[in-house]
N, C-alpha and C positions, 0 to 999 in steps of 0.2 A: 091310110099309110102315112101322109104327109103328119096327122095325128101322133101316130107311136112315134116318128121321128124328133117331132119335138120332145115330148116324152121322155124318151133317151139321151137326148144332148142335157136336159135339163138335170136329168138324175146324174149324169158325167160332171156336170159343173158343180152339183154340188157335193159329188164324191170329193172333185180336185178339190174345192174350196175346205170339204173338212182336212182334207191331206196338210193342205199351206199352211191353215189354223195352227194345226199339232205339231208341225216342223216351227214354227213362230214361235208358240208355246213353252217347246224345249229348247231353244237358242236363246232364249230372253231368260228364264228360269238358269241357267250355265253362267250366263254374265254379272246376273243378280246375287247368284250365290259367291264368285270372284270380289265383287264390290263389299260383299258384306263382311267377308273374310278380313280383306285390306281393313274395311272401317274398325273392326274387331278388334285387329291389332296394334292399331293407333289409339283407339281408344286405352285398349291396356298399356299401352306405352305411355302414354298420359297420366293416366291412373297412375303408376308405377312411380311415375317422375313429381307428382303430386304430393305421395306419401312420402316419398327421401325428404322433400324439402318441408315436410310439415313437421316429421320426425328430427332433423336438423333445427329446425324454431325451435321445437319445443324442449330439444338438449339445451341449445343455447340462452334460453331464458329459465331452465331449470340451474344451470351453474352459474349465472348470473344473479340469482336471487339467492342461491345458497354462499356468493362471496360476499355478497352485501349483508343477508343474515349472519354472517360470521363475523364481520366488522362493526355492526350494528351497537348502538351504544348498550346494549343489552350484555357485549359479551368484554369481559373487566379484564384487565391487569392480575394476574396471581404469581407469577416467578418472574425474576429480572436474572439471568445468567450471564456474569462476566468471566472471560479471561483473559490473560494480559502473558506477557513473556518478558514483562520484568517487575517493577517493585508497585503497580498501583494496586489501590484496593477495592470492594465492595464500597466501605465508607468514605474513600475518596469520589468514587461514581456516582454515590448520592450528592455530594454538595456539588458535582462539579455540573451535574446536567437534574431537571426537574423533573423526575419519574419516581413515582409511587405505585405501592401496589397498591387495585382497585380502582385505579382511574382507566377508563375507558378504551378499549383496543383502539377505536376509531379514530383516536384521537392524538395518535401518539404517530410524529414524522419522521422515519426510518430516513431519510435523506437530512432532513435537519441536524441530526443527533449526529450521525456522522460526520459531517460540515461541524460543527459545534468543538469536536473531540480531537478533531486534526486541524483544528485552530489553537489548542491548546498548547500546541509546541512540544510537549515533552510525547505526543504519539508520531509515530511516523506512517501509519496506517490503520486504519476503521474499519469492522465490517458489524452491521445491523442488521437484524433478521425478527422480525414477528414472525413467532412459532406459533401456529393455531393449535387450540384458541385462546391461550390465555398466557403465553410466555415470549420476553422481550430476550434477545442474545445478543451480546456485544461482545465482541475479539478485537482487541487493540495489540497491534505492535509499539515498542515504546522503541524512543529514542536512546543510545546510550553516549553518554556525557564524556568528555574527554581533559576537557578545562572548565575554570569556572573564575568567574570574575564578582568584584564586588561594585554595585553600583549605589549611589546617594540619588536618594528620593525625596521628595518632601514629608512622606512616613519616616523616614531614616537610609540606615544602610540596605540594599536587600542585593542577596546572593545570587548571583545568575548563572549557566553553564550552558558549554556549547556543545552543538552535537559534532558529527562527523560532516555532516550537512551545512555546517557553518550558525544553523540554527540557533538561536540563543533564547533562555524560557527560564522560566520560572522549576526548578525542580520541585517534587512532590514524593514524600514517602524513601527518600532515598538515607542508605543509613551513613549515619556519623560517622564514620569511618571511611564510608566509601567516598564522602564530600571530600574530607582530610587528605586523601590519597591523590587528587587533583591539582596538579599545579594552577595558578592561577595563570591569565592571558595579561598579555601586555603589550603596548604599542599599538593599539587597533582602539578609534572610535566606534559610541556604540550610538546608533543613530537611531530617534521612536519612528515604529509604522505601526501606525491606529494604536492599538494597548498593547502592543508589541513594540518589538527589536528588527532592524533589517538585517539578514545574514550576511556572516563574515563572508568574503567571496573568497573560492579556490582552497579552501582548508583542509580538504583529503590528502594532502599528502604529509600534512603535519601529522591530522593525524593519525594514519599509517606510520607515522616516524615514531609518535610514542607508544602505542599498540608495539611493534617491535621493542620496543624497550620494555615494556612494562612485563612483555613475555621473554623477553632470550634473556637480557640481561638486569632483573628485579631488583639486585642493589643499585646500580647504578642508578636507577631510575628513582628508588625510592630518597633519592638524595636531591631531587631537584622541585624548586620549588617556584617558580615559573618560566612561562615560554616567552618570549617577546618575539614580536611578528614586525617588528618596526622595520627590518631588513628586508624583509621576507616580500617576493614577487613571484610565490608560486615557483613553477618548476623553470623559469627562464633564467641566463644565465645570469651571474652575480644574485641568486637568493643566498638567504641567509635565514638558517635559524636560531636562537640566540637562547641560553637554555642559562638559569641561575641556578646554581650549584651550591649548598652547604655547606663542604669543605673543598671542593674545585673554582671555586668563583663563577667566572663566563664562560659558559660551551659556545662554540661555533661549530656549530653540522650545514653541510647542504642539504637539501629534503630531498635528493635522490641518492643513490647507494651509501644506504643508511646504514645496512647492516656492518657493510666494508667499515667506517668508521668507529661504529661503535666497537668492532672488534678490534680497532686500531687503539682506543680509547681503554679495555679492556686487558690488553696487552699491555699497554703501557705501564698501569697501574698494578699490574703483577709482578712487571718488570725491573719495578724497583723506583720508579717515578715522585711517588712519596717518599724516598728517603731524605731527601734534601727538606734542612731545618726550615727553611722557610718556607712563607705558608704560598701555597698555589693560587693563583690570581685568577687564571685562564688555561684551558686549553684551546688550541686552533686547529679542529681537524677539517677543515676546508681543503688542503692541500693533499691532494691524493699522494698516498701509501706516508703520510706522515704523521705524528701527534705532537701539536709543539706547544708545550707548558710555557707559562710564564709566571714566574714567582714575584712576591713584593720583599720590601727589606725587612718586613717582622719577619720574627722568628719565630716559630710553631713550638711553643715552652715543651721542654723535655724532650726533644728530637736534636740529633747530632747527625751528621753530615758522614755517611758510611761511603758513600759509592755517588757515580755522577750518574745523574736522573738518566733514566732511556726518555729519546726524546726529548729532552728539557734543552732550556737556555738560558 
């Protein structure tokens, strides 16, 4: 008896004990499969984040070696493309900067060139561009001239003109005619910086005064033949512009309500101002809503005395 009992307890424990096994079994096999999952998709997330940045290298050292290959002395100079929006040309672009066709892309300073061009004085703005793979672009704005002065050098005389900017340069390519049409400057020091001139200071509104002239009233203008600035302090009060005349002698303008005068000036000279024999010395239109002639004691041959001048004295 006491025999089967052991017996039985023993076949009971190792019932239980395969029961625990199996239940162990499958709670460890449930956690294992969780972990492997999580590991699974870390790993692809790794993977993942691996290939962007390999794919990234490898963009970026592919269009690195294709700029370098593009600039490489392999690859030459064939078209040089200028333009300009006023009188320079192809054969001035040659002497004035050292570029040929066939010399080397790599080798050519898209920052120098333009640094170089708007030193030259008569640009007022530069743009440079290497077109790949074998063409240089340059667009210049030029300066437009408004006066022009003669200066003595040790080469001799040499002709000089100012911009609007006060800028003063060497002109280039500009035609005979359009020099002639420039009155010259007067009263102003031209002082050297480096193989230049230091700009005239405050000049815009001069020359805005002859711009007005040279468009509203064209004979008028085309009768003077320089400016003197020797008065002249800009728009503060007591300036003075001082304008040589061919048959008017001395103009005196202020350089603000420019137009007012010149149609005072205009008026005048329609009005009968010119009749008097003698010849015209000056007018003074400084004085607002006036124009006051001043005559010398020649006599202007062939003119007689019809009427009393408007405006005169």
């Amino acid at each position: 008896m006491a025999q089967n009992e052991k017996e039985t307890d023993a076949q009971a424990r190792r019932e239980w004990s395969d029961i625990q096994q199996a239940d162990r079994r499958g709670a460890t096999t449930a956690v294992a499969r969780r972990r492997r999952t999580v590991r699974l998709w870390r790993m692809a997330g790794l993977g993942t984040l691996a290939a962007v940045l390999c794919v990234a290298l490898v963009t970026a050292y592919v269009s690195a070696s294709r700029n370098a290959t593009a600039l490489e002395p392999s690859a030459f100079l064939a078209k040089v493309t200028f333009r300009t929006d006023g009188v320079l040309t192809d054969r001035w672009l040659s002497k004035a900067l050292d570029i040929r066709e066939g010399m080397a892309m790599g080798s050519i300073d898209v920052a120098s060139i333009r640094r170089r061009l708007e030193e030259s004085g008569q640009i007022k703005s530069a743009s440079v561009t290497l077109r790949l793979p074998s063409e240089l672009v340059i667009e210049v704005r030029e300066k437009i001239p408004f006066l022009r002065a003669s200066a003595q050098t040790p080469e001799g005389t040499k002709l000089l003109l100012v911009s609007e900017d006060g800028a003063i340069f060497e002109g280039a390519n500009y035609p005979l005619n359009t020099l002639r049409a420039l009155p010259y400057v007067d009263g102003v020091s031209f002082r050297k910086r480096g193989d230049g001139y230091e700009p005239i200071a405050d000049v815009a509104p001069v020359a805005a005064f002859l711009s007005t002239a040279r468009a509203r009233w064209p004979k008028i203008y085309r009768d003077w033949t320089i400016v003197s600035l020797k008065r002249y302090k800009g728009l503060s009060q007591g300036s003075v512009i001082e304008v040589k005349s061919r048959t008017l002698g001395t103009l005196q303008f202020t350089p603000d309500n420019v137009e007012d005068q010149l149609r005072r000036l205009f008026g005048a000279l329609t009005g009968g101002a010119l009749n008097d024999p003698r010849q015209v010395t000056g007018v003074n239109l400084t004085i607002p809503g006036q124009a006051i002639f001043d005559y010398g004691d020649a006599k202007v041959p062939g003119k007689t005395q019809s009427s009393k001048p408007q405006g005169g004295r």
